[in-house]
Residue frames relative to the residue before (quaternion, step in Angstrom):
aa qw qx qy qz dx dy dz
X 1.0000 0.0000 0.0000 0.0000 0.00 0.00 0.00
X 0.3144 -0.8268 0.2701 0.3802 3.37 -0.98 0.44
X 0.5308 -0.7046 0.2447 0.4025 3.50 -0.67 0.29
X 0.2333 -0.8062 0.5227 0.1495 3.40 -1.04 0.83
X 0.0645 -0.6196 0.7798 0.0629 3.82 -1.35 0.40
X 0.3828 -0.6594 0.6442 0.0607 3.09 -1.81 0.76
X 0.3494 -0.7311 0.5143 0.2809 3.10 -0.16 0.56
X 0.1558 -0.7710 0.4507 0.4220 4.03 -1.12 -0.12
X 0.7745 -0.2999 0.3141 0.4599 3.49 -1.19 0.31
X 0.3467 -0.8092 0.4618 0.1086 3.79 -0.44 1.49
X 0.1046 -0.8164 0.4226 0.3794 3.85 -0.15 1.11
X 0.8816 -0.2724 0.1278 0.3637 2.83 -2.23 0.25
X 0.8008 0.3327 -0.2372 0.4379 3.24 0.87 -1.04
X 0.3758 0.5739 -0.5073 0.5216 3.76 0.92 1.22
X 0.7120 0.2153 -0.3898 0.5429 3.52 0.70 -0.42
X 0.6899 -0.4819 0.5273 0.1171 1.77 -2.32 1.44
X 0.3112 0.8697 -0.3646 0.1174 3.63 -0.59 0.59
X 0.0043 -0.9116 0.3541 -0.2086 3.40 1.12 1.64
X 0.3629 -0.8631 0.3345 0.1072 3.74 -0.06 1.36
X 0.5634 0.5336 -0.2931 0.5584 2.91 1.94 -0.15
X 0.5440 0.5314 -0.3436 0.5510 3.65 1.28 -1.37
X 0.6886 0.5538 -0.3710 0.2854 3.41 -0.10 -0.99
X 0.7748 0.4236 -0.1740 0.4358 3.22 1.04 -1.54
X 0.6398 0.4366 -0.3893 0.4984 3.71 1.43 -0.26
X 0.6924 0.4052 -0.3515 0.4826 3.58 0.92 -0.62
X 0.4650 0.3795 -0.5830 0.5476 4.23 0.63 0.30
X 0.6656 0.5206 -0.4100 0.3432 4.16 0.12 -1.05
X 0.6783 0.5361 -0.2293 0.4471 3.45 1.27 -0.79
X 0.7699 0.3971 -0.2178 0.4495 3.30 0.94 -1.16
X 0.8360 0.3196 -0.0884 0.4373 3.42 1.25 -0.56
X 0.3989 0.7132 -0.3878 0.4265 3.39 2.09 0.68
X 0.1403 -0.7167 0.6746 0.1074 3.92 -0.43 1.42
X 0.6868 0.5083 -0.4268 0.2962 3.87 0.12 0.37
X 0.2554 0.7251 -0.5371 0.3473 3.77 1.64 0.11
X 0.4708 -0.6941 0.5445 0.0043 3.10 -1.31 1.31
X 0.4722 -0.6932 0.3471 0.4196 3.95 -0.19 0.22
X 0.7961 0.1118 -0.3265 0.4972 3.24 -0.93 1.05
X 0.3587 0.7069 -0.5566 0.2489 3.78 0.75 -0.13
X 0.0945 -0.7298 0.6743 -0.0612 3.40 -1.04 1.15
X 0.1302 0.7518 -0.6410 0.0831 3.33 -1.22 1.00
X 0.6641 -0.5572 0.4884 0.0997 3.15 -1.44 0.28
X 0.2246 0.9351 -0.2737 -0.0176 3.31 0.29 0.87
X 0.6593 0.0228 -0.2520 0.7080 3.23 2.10 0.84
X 0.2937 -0.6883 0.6436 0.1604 3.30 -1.49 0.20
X 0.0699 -0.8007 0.5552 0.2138 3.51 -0.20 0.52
X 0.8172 -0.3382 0.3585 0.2987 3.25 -1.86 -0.48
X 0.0788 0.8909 -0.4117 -0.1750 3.59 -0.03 0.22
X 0.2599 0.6029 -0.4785 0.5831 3.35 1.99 0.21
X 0.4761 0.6974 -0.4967 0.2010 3.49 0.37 -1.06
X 0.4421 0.4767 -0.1590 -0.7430 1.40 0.90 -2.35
X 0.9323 -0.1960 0.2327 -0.1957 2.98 -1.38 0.45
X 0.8075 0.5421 0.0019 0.2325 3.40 0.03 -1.44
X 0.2217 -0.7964 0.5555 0.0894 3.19 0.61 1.68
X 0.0589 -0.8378 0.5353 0.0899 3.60 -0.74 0.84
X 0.6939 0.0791 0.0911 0.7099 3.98 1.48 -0.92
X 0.2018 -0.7136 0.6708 0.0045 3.02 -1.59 1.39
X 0.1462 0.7947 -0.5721 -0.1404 3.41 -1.28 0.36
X 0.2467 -0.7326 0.5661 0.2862 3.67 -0.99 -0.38
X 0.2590 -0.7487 0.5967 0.1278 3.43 -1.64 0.75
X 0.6919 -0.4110 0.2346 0.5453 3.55 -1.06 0.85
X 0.5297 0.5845 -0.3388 0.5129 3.98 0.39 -0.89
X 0.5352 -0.6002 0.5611 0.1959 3.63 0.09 -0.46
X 0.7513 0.3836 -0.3178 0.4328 3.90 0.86 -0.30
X 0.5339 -0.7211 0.4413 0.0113 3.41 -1.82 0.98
X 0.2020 -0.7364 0.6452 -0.0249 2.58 -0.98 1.17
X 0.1192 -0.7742 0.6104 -0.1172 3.13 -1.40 1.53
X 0.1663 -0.5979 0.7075 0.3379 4.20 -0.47 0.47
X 0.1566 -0.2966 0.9307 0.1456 3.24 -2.41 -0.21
X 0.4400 -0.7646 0.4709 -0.0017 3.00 -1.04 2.45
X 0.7594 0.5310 -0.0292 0.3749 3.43 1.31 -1.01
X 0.7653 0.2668 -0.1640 0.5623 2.93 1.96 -0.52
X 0.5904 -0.5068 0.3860 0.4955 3.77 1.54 -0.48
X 0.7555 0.4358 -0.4041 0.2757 3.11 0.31 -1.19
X 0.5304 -0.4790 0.6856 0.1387 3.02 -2.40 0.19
X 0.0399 -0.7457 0.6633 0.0492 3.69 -0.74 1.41
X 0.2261 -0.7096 0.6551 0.1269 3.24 -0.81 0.81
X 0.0009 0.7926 -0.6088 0.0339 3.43 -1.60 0.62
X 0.2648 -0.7832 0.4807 0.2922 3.41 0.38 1.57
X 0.6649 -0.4313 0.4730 0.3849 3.62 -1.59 -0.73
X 0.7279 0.4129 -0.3295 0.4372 3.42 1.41 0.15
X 0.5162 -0.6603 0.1394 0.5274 2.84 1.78 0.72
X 0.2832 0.8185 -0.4846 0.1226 3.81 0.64 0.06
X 0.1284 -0.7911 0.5878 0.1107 4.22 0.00 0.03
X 0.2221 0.6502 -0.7151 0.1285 3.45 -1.11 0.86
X 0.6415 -0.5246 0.5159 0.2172 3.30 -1.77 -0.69
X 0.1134 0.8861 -0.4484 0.0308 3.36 0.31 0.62
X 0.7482 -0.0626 -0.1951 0.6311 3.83 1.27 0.80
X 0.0505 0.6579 -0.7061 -0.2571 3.14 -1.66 -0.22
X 0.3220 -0.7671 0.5438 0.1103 3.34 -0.59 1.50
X 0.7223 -0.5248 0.3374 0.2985 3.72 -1.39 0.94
X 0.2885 0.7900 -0.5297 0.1099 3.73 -0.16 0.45
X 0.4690 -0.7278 0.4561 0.2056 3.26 1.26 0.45
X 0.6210 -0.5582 0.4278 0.3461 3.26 -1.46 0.51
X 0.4399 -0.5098 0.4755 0.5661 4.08 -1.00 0.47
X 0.0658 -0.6264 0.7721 0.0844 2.74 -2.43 0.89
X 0.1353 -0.7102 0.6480 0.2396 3.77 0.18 0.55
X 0.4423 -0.1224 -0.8017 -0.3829 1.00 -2.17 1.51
X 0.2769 0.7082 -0.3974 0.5136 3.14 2.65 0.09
X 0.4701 -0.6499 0.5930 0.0707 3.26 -1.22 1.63
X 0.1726 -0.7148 0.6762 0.0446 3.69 -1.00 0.97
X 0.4901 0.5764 -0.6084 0.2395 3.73 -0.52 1.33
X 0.3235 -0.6788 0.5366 0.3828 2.96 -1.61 -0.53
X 0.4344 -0.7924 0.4268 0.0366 3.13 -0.94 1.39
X 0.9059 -0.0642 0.0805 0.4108 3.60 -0.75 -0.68
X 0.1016 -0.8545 0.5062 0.0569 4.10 -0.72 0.63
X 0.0830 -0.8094 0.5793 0.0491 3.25 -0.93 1.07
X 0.1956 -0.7825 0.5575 0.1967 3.80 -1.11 -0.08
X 0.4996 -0.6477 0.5359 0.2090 3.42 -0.96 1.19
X 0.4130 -0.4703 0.4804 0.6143 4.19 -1.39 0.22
X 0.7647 0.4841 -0.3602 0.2261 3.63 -0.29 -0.38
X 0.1658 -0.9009 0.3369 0.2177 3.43 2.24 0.16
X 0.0512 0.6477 -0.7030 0.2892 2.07 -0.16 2.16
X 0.3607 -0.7103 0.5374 0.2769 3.82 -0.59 0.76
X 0.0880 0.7151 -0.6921 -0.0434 3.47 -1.62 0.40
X 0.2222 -0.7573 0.6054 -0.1029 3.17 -0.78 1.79
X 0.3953 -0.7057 0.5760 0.1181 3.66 -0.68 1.67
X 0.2181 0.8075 -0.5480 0.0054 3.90 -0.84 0.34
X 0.1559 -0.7424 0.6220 0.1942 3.39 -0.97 0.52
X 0.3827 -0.8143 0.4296 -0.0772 3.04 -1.53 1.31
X 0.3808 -0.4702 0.6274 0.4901 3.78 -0.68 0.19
X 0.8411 0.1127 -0.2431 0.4698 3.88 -0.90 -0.97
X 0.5234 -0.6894 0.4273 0.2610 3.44 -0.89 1.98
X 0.6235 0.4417 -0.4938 0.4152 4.23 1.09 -0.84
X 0.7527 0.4102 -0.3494 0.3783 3.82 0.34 0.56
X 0.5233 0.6622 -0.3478 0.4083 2.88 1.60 0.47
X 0.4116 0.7889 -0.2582 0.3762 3.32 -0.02 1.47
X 0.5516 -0.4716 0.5066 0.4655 3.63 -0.94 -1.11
X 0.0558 0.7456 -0.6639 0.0134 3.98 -0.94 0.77
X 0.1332 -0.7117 0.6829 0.0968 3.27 -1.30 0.70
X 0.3715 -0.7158 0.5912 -0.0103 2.67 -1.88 1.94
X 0.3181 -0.6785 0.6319 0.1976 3.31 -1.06 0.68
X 0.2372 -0.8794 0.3899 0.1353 3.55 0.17 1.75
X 0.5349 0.5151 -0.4355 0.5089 4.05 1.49 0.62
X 0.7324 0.2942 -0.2902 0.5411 3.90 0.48 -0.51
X 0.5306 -0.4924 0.6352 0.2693 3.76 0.34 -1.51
X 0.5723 0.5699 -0.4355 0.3975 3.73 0.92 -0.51
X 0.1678 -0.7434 0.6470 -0.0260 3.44 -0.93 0.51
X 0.0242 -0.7106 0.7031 -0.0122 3.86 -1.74 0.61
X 0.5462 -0.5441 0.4932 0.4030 3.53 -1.12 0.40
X 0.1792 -0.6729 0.6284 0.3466 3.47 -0.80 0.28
X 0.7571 -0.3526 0.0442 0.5482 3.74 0.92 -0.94
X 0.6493 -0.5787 0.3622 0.3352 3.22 -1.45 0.24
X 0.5143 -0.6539 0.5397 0.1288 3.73 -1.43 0.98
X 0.5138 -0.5252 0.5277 0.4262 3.71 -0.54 0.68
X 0.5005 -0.5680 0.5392 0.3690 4.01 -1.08 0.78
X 0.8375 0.3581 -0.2292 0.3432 3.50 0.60 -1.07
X 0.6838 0.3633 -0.4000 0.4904 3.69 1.10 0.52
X 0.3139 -0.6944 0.5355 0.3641 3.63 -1.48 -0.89
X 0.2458 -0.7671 0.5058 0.3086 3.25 -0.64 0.33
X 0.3332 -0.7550 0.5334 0.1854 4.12 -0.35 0.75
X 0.9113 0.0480 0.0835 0.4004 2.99 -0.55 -1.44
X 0.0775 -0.7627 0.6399 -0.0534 3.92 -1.01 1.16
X 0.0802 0.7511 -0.6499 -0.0838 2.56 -1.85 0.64
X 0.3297 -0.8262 0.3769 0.2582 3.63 -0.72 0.08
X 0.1196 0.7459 -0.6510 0.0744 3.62 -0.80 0.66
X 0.9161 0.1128 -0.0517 0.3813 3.08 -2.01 0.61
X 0.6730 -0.4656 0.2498 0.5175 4.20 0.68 0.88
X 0.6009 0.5428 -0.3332 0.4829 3.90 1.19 -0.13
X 0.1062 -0.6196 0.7519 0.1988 3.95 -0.79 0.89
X 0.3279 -0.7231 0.6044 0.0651 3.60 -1.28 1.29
X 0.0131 0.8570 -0.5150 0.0072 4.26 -0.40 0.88
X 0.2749 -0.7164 0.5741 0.2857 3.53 -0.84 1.08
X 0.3543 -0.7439 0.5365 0.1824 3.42 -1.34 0.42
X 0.1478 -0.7837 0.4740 0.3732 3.66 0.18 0.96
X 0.7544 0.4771 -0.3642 0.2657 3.52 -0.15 -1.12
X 0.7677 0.4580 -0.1363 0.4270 3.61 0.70 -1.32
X 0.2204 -0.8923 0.3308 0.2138 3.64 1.60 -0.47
X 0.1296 0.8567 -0.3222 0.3815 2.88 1.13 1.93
X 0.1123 0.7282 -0.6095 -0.2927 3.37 -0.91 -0.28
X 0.3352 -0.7334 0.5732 0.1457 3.57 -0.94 0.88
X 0.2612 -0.6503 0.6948 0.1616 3.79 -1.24 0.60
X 0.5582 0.6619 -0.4635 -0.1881 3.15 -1.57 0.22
X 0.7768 -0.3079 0.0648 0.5456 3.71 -1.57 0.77
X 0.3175 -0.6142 0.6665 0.2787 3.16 -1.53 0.02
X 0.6917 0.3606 -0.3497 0.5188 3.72 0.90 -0.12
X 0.6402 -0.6765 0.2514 0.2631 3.35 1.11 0.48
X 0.1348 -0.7099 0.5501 -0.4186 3.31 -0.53 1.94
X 0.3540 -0.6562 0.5712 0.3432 2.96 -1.91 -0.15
X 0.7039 -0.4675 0.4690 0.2568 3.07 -1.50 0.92
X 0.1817 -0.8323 0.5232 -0.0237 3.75 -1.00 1.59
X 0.2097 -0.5281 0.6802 0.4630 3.67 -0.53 -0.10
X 0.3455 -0.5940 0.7229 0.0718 3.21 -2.53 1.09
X 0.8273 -0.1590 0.0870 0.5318 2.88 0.68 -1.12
X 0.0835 0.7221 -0.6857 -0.0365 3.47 -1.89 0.59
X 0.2108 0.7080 -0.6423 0.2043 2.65 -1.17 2.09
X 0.7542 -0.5780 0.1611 0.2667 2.98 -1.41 0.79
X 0.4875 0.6496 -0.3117 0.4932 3.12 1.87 -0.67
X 0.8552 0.3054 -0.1873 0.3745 3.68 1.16 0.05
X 0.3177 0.7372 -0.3923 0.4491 2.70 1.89 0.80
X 0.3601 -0.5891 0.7147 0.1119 3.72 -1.37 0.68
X 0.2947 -0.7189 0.6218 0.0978 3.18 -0.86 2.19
X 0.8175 -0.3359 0.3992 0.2439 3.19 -1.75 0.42
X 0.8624 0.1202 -0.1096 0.4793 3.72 -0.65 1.47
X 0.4729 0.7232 -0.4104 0.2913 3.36 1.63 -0.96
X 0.7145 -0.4423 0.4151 0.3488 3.71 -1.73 1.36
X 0.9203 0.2966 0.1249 0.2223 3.15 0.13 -2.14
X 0.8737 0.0485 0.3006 0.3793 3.41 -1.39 -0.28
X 0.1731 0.6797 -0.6370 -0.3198 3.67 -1.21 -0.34
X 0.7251 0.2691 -0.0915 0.6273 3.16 0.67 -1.38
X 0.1786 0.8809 -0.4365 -0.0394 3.63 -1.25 0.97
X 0.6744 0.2539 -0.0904 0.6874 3.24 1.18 -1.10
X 0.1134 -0.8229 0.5566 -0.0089 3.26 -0.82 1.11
X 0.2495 0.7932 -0.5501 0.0768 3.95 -0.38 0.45
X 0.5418 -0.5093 0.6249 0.2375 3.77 -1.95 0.65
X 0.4618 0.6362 -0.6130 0.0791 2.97 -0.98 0.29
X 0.8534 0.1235 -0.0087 0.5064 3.68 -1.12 1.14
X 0.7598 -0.3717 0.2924 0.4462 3.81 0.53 0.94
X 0.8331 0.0620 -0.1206 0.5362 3.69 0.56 0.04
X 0.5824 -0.5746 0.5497 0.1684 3.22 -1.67 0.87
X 0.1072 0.7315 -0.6725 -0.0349 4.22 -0.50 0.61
X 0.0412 -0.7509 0.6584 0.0330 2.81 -1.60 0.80
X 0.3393 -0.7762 0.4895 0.2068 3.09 -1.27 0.98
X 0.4268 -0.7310 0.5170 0.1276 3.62 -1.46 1.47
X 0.0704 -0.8274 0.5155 0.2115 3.39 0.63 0.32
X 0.6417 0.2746 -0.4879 0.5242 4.05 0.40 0.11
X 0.7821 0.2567 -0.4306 0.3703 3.48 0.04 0.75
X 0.0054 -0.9535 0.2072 0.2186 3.39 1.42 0.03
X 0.1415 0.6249 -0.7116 0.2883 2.75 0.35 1.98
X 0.2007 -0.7070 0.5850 0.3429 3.12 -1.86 -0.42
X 0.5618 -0.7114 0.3976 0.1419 3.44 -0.79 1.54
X 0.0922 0.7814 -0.6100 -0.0933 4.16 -0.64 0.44
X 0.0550 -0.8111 0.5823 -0.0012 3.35 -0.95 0.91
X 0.4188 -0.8011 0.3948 0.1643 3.66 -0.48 1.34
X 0.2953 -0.8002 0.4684 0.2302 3.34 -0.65 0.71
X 0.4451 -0.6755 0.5445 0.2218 3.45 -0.51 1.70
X 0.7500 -0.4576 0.3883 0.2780 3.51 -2.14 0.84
X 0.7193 0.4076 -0.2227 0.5166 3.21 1.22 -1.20
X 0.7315 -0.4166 0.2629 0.4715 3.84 0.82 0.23
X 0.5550 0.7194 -0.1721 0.3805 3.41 1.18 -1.19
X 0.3538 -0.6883 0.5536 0.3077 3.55 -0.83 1.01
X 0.5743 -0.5219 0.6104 0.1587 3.19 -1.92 0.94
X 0.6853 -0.4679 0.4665 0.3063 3.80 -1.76 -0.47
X 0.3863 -0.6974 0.5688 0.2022 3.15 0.26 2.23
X 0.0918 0.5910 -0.7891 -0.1403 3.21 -2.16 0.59
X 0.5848 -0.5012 0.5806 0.2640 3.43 -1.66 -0.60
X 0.4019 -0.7816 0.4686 0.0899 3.08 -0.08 2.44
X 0.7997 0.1239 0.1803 0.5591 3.41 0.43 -2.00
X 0.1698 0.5494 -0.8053 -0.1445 3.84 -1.46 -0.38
X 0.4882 -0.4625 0.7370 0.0680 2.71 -2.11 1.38
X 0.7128 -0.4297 0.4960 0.2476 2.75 -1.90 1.04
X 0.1850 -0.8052 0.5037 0.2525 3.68 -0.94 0.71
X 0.5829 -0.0608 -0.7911 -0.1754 1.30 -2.56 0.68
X 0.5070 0.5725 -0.5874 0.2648 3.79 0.89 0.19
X 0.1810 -0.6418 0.7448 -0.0226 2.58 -2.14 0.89
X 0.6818 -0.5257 0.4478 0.2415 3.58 -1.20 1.60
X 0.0417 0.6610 -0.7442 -0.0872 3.72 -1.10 0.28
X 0.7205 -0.4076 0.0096 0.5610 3.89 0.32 -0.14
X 0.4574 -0.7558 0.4596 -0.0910 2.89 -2.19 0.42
X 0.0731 -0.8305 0.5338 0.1412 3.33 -0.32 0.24
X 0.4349 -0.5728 0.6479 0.2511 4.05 -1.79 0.54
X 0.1943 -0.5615 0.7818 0.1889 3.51 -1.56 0.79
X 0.7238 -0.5580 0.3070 0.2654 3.27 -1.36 0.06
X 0.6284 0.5007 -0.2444 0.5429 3.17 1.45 0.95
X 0.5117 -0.6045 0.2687 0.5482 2.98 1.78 0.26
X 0.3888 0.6215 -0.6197 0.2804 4.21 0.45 -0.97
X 0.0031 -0.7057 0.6922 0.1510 3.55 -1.43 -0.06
X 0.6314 -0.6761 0.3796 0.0066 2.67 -1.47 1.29
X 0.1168 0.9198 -0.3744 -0.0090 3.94 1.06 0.10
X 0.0484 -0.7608 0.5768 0.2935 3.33 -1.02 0.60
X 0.5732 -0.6491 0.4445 0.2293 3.65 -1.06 0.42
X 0.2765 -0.8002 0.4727 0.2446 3.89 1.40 -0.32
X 0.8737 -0.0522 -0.0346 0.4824 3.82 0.08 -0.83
X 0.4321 0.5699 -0.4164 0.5614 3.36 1.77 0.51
X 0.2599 -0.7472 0.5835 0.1834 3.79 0.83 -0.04
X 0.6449 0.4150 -0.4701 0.4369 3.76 0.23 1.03
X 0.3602 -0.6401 0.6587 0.1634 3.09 -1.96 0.82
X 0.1094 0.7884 -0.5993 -0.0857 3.89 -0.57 0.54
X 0.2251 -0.6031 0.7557 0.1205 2.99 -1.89 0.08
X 0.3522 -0.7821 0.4968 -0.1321 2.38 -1.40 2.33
X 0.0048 -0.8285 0.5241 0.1972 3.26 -0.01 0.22
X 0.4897 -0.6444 0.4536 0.3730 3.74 -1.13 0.76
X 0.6457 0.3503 -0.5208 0.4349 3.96 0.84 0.78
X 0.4730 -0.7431 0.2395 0.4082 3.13 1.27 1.36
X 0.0863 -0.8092 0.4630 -0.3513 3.39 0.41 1.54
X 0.2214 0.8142 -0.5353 0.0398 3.80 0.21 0.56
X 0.2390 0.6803 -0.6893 0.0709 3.54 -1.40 0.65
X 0.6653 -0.6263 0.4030 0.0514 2.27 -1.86 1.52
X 0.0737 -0.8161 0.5172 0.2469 3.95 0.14 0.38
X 0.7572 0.0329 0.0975 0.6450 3.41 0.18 -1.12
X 0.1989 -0.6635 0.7210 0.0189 3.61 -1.89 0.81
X 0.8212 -0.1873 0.3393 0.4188 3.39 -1.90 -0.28
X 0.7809 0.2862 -0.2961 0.4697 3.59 0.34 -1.21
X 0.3887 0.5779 -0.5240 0.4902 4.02 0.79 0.70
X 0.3717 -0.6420 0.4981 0.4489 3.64 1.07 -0.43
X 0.1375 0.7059 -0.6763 0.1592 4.14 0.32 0.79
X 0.1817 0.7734 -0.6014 -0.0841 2.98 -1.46 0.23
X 0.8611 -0.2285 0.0370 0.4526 3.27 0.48 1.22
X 0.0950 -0.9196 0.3792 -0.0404 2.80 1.27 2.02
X 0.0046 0.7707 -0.6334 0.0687 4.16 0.05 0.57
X 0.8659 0.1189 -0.2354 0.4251 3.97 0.06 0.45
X 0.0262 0.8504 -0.5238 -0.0411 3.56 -0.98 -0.08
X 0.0260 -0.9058 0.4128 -0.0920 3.54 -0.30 1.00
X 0.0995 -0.8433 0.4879 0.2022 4.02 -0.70 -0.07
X 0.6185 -0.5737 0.3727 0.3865 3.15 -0.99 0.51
X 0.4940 -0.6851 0.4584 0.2766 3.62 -1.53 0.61
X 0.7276 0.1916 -0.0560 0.6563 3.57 0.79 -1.09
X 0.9495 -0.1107 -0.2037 0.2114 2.58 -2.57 1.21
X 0.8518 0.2731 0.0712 0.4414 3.43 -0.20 -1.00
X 0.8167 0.3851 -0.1535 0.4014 2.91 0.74 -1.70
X 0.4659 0.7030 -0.4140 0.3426 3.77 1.56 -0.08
X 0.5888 0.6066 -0.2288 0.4827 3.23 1.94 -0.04
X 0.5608 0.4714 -0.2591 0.6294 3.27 1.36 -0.15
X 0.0686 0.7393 -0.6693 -0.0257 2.94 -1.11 1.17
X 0.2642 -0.7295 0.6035 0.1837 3.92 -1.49 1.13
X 0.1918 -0.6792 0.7059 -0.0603 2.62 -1.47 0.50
X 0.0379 -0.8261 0.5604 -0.0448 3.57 -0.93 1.33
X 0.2041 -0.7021 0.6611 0.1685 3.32 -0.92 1.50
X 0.3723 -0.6487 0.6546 0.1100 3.07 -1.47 1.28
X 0.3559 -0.7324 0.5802 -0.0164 4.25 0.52 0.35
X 0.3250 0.7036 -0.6121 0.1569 3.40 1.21 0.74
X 0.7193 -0.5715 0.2475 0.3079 3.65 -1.46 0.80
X 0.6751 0.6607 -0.1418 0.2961 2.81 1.00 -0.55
X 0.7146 0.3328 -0.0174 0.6150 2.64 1.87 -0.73
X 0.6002 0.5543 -0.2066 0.5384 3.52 1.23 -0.49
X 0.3105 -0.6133 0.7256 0.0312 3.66 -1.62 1.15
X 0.7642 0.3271 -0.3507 0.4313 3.46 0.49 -1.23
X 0.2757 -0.6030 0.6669 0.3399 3.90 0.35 -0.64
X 0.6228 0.6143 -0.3695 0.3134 4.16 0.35 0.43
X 0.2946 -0.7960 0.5281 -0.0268 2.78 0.35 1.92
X 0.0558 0.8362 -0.5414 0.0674 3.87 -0.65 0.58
X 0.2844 -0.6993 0.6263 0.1948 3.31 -2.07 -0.25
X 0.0728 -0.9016 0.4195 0.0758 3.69 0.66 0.76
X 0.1095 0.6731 -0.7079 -0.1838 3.77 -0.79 -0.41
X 0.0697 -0.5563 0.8265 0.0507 3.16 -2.38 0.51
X 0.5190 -0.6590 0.5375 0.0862 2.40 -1.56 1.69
X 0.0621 -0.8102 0.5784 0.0720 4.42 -0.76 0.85
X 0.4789 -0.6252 0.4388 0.4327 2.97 -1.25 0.47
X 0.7496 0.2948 -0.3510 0.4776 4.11 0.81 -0.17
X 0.6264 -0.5603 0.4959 0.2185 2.93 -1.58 0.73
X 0.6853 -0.5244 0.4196 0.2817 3.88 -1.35 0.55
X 0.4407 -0.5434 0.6121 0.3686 3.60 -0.51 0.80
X 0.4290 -0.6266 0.6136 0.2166 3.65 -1.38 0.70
């Protein structure tokens, strides 16, 4: 069974609650007069914190959900722009060499939230679903001790997980089960010595699951066969080298939307291998690692995008929440 904890009731002075943030991030989320391309800034977080906005999503409702990679937690952001806390999921203090973050977020139709994390104690190493109105949370399942899973997504009763190290994609139940390899191909394999990442951003769209390999920086699509099974992975996109994709999002034409993490760029791919650059370094990026669009009216035109400023990689220290305004709306 899986295991549950309850979170308790966060005090007042745990939420996150900033009268200024609030009032730029409602102006953002609910402004019908953004101009095209207008980019703005629309929080800075802590990076003493530290910080580190690692994965964005949205729920039918219109509010966000964000990990902080370094600590667990779950920022929530209604649609009227409010900000609080709404978990901090077990990742344990760092033990090198088993990374301790949280990593990649998906949302059931019934939005529920699942938030991928790797852990110091391996029985939390995994997938957990949050109940995005209280905060309670359960494992959904366990991760091999000796990989991570990154990026998820969900479709059709099946939470789908990229494997970075082992260059996998993993399936499992949503009503709970054990966790299957889906797929293993070479097109998702991390070559020998490589900087980065293999498998990371993971997303459905249109009949097949792509995932982006960031040490090869393509992004991989793999059809989903009648019987459930993955089809004959090909190569959707390659990014200009040496960047490689960490996650992504679909406008409604398929283009995807990539951020680039220590390359400090947002592009747009198109699938007639089309590349353009939206936003760079001198936008003030700093280590773009998510990207997302709104769900309803207007705001499906807006697309965020959170630089996670991990040290390692970052000059500015300026952890953030950005949005750019597009001229196409989010794939639904």
């Amino acid at each position: 069974m899986p295991k549950r904890a309850s979170l308790p009731k966060a005090p007042l002075a745990r939420k996150i609650t900033v009268i200024t943030a609030i009032a730029v991030i409602a102006l953002a989320f609910l402004s019908a007069s953004a101009q095209a391309d207008d980019t703005e800034t629309l929080i800075l977080f802590d990076p003493a914190g530290p910080e580190n906005p690692e994965s964005i999503v949205f729920d039918r409702h219109d509010n966000a959900y964000i990990t902080l990679a370094l600590t667990g937690e779950i920022r929530k952001i209604d649609r009227h722009g409010q900000m609080s806390s709404l978990a901090f999921l077990p990742i344990g203090a760092p033990c090198p060499p088993q990374p301790t973050v949280a990593l990649g977020l998906a949302l059931d139709r019934r939005d529920r939230l699942y938030v991928a994390i790797s852990a110091c104690d391996p029985s939390n190493q995994g997938v957990f679903r949050v109940d995005t109105e209280t905060g309670d949370y359960e494992l959904l399942a366990n991760a091999p001790s000796t990989t991570v899973w990154n990026g998820i997504d969900v479709h059709r009763g099946f939470l789908y997980a990229a494997d970075t190290f082992d260059g996998l994609v993993w399936r499992i139940p949503l009503n709970g089960g054990i966790a299957e390899i889906w797929a293993d191909d070479p097109l998702l394999k991390r070559p020998p010595g490589a900087m980065f990442p293999g498998p990371n951003g993971l997303k459905f769209f249109r009949g097949e699951i792509y995932v982006a390999n960031s040490s090869t920086g393509t992004v991989v699509a793999i059809p989903i066969e009648a019987n459930g099974g993955p089809g004959t992975a090909r190569v959707a996109v390659t990014l200009p080298f040496p960047q490689g994709c960490d996650e992504f999002a679909f406008d409604v034409h398929g283009n995807i939307y990539c951020t680039t993490d220590p390359f400090n760029t947002v592009l747009r791919l198109g699938q007639d291998g089309s590349v353009e650059t939206l936003l760079d370094a001198s936008d003030l990026l700093d280590g773009p690692t998510s990207c997302a669009f709104g769900r309803r009216g207007k705001n499906r035109k807006n697309l965020y995008i959170t630089n996670a400023a991990f040290p390692q990689f970052t000059t500015l220290f300026r952890p953030s929440l950005m949005r750019i305004r597009n001229r196409l709306p989010g794939a639904p």
